[in-house]
N, C-alpha and C positions, 0 to 999 in steps of 0.2 A: 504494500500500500504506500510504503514512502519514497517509492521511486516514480507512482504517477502523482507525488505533493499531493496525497490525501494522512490529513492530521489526525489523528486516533482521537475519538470525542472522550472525555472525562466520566460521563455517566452510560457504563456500561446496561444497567438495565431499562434506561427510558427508553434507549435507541429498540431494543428487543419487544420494549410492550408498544413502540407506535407500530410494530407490524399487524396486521389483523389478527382478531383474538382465533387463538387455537379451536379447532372443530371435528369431530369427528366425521368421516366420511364413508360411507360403505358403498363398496363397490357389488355389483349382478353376482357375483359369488361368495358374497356374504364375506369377504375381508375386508378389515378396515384399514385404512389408512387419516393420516394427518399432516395434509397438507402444508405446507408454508407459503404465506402471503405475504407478501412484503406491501400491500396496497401502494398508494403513491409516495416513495418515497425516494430523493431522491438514491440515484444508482450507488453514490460513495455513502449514505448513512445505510443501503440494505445490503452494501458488501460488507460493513463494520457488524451490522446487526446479525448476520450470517457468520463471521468472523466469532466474534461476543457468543453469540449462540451454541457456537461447539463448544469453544474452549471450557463454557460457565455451566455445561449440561443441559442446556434448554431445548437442544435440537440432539437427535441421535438419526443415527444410518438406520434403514430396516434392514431384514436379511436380502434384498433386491440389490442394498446399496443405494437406494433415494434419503435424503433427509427428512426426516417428520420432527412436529414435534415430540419431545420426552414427556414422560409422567412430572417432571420433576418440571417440567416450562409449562405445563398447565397449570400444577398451583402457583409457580411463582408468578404466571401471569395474572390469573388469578389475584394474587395478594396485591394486585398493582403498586403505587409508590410507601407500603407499609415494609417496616422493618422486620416485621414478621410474615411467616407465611404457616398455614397447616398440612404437613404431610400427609399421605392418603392413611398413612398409618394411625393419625391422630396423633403426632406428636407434633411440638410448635419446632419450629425452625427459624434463625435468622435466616434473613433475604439481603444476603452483600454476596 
């Protein structure tokens, strides 16, 4: 990213929750998949938010190899700008 002068933004999870909220989708053979929308934004904050997104766990690979989101980027999307978030386990979690 720093060799086409794109600056790494300071708040790694605002850039991830302005993408469209996560959704579940099922396909004609009953798998599902979770899309990633980056809705309008621009090209250099959805390649940080992509970026952000693997490294922080928000996004994982399926077995295909495509990106979806994780369990773990639903609730922290979920928790939007709160310091906390609930795991699906019911246990609280910081959200940094």
């Amino acid at each position: 990213m720093r060799q086409v002068g794109a600056s790494e933004p300071d708040e790694r999870g605002a850039i991830i929750r302005a993408f469209s909220a996560p959704i579940v989708c099922r396909q004609e053979k009953g798998s599902e998949h979770q899309p990633i929308n980056t809705g309008r934004l621009y090209a250099e904050d959805a390649a940080w938010g992509m970026i952000f997104g693997i490294e922080d766990g928000w996004f994982r690979y399926d077995r295909s190899g495509f990106l979806q989101w994780s369990e773990l980027g639903h609730e922290r999307y979920a928790a939007g700008e709160s310091m906390t978030y609930m795991e699906a386990s019911g246990q609280a979690a910081f959200a940094f």
